[in-house]
C-alpha positions in Angstrom: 0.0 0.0 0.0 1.0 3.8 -0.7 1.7 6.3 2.2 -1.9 7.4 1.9 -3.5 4.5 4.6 -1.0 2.9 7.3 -2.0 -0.4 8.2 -0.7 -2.1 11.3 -1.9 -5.7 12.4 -1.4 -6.7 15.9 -3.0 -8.7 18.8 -6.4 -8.8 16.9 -6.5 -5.4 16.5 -6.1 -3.9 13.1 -5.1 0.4 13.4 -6.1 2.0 9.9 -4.7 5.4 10.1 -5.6 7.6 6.8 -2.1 9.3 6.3 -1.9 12.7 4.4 -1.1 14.6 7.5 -0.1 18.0 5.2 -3.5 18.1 3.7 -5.1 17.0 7.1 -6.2 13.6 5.5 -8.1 15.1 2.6 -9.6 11.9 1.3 -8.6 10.8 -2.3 -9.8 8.3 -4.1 -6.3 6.2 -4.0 -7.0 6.6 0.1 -10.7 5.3 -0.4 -9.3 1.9 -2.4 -6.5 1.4 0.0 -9.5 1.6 2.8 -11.7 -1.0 1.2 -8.9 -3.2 0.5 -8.0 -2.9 4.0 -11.4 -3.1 5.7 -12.2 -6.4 3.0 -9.0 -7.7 5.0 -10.7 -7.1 7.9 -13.8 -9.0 7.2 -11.9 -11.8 5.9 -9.5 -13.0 8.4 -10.2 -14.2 12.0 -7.1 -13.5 13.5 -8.4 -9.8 13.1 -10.6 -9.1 16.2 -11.2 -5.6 15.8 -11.0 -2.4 13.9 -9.7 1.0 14.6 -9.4 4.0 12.0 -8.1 7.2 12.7 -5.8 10.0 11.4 -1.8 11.0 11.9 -2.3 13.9 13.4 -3.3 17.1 13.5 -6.8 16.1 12.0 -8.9 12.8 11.9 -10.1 13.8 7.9 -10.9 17.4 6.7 -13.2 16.3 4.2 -12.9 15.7 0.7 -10.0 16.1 -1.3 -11.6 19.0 -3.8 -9.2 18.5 -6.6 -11.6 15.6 -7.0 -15.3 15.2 -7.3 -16.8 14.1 -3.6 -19.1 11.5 -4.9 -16.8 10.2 -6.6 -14.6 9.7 -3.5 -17.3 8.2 -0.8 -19.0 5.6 -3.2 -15.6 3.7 -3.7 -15.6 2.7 0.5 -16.3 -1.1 0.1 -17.2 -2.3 2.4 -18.7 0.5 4.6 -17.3 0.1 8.4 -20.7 -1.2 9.1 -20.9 -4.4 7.5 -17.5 -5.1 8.4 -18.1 -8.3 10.5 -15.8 -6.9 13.5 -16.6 -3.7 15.4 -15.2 -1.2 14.2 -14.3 2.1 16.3 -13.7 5.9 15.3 -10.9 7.2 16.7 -11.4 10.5 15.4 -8.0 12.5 17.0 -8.8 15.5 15.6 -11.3 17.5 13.0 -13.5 16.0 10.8 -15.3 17.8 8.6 -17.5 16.5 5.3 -16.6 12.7 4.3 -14.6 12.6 7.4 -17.8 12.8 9.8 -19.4 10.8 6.9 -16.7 7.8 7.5 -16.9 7.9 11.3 -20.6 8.0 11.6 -20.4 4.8 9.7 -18.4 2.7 12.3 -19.7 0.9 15.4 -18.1 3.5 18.1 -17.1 7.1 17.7 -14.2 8.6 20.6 -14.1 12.3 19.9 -11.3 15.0 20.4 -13.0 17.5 22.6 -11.9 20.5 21.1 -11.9 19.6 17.2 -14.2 21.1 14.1 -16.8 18.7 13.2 -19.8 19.3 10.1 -21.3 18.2 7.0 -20.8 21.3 5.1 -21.8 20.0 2.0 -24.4 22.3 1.2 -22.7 25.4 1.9 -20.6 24.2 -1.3 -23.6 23.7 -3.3 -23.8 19.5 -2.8 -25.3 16.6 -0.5 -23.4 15.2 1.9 -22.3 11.9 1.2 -20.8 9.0 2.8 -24.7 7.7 3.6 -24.8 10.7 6.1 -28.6 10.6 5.7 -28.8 7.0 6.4 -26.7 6.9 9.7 -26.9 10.5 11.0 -30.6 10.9 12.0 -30.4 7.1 13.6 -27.4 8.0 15.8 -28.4 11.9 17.0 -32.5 12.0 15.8 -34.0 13.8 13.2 -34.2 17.2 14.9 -30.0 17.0 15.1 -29.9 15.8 12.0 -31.4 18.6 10.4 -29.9 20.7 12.6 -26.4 19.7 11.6 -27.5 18.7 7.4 -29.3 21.9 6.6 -27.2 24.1 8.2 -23.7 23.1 7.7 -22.8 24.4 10.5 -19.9 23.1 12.5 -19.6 22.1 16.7 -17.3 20.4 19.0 -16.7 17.1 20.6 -18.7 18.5 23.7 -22.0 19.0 21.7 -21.1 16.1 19.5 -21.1 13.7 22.9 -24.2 15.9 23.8 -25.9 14.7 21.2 -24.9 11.2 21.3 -23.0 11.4 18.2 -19.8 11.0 20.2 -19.7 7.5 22.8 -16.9 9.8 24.6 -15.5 12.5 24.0 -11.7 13.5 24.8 -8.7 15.5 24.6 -7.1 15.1 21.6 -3.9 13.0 22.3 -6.0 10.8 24.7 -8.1 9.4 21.6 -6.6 6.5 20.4 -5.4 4.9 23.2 -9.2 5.3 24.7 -10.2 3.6 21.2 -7.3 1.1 21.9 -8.3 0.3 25.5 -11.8 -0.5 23.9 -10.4 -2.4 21.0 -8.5 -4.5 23.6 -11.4 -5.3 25.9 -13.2 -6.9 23.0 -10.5 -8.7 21.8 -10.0 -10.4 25.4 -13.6 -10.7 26.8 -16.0 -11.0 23.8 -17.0 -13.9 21.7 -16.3 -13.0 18.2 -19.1 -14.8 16.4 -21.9 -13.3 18.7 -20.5 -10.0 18.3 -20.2 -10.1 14.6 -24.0 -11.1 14.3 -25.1 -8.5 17.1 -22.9 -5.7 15.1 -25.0 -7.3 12.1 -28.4 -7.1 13.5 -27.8 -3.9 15.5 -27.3 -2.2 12.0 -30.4 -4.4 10.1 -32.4 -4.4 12.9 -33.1 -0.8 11.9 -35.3 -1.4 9.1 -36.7 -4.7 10.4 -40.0 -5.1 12.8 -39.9 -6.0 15.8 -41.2 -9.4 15.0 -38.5 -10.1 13.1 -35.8 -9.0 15.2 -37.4 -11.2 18.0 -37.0 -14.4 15.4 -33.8 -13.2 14.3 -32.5 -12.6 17.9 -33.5 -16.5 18.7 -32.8 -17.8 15.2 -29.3 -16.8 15.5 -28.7 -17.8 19.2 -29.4 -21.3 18.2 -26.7 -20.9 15.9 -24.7 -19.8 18.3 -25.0 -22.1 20.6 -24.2 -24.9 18.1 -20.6 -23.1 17.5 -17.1 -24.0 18.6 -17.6 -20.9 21.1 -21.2 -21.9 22.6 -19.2 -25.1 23.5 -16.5 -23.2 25.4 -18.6 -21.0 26.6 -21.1 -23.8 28.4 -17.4 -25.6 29.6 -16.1 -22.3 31.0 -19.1 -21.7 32.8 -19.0 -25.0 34.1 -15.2 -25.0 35.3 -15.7 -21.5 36.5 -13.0 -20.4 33.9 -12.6 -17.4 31.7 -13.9 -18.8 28.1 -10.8 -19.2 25.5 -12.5 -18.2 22.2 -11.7 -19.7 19.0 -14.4 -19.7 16.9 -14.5 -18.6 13.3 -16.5 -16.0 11.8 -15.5 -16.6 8.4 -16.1 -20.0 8.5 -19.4 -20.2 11.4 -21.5 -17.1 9.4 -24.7 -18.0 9.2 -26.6 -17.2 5.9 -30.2 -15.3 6.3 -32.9 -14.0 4.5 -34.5 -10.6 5.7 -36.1 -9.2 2.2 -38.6 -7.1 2.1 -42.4 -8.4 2.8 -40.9 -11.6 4.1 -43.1 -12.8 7.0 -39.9 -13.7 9.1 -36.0 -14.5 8.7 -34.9 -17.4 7.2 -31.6 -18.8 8.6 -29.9 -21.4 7.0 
């Protein structure tokens, strides 16, 4: 990979840092391919646990880099964070402005600098925001923030951004990453990875689902679980009074599901 995206691999934890530091991490489209190549790596393999993106310093990502056009930019992230079947956690060190916000607000947890520039300022440059900004924004903050923060284009800090719940903490700067670190940690060493990739994936689904179907998911998918290498170890931990040793597979233990449209409930294979 270029110097655009650093990618560093180690005890289950994969760091992603977006890496034009002079242009404050202006997202290109080379950056956007080198992200989805890294975040399919992510999905793929089990000996990655969990995710972390941030910035090299001073910013998290300013936005979009304007010598190209922003739509352009944002559609290439494939996958989105969010169907990334680890958790995957913001560690947004610094501003983020535009695509930048867009990319965070698509990942399972955001830590915030406390005292960086945050917006979607798309439309005071005559454009949409992007990134599925309409799709995850109003579901993290509500509709009246959303619109608030959309048809304004205003920008705020980390305070108002944990204030609103768009922020799971927010921090001073330099105490960012290792926060998202700690967390990254803790869920390699204490959580089952299957039933954390499926909550991550339901969590997200659920959102268009009904409740009914969330329900049969929710049991569906337990029976699943309980069938897997880790619902073994988790029964024989339990029983020896033991912290678990997980080793099941995602990649390998997925389940296959069908939630479309005007089905009457999920199908799990």
């Amino acid at each position: 990979m270029s110097s655009e995206l650093l990618v560093d691999v180690s005890a289950g934890i994969a760091v992603l840092t977006l890496n034009r530091p002079a242009q404050q991490n202006a997202f290109t489209p080379a950056m956007a391919a080198e992200l989805s190549a890294a975040l399919h790596r992510c999905d793929a393999e089990d000996a990655i646990r969990a995710v972390v993106i941030t910035g090299t310093p001073p910013a998290f990502c300013a936005g979009a880099d304007l010598s190209h056009r922003t739509g352009e930019v944002s559609a290439t992230i494939d996958p989105p964070p969010w169907q990334v079947r680890k958790p995957v956690i913001a560690a947004v060190n610094g501003h983020a402005v535009g695509i930048g916000l867009a990319l965070a607000l698509q990942c399972d947890l955001r830590y915030m600098a406390r005292d960086a520039v945050y917006g979607l300022n798309q439309v005071r440059r005559g454009v949409l925001a992007d990134g599925y900004a309409h799709w995850t924004l109003p579901r993290l903050v509500g509709m009246a923030n959303a619109a608030d923060i959309m048809l304004t284009g205003r920008t705020f800090d980390g305070e108002e951004a944990k204030a609103m719940g768009l922020a799971n903490s927010c921090l001073n700067g330099a105490e960012v990453l290792p926060t998202a670190l700690a967390v990254a940690h803790d869920l390699v060493n204490g959580s089952a990875p299957l039933p954390v990739a499926l909550t991550k994936r339901l969590m997200w689904e659920g959102l268009g689902m009904s409740p009914t179907m969330v329900g049969q998911l929710e049991t569906d998918l337990n029976q699943h679980v309980g069938k897997s290498i880790d619902g073994g170890e988790a029964m024989a931990a339990f029983r020896d009074r033991r912290q678990p040793n997980w080793t099941g597979s995602v990649s390998t233990e997925w389940p296959a599901w069908d939630t479309k449209p005007g089905a009457e409930r999920p199908v799990l294979d």
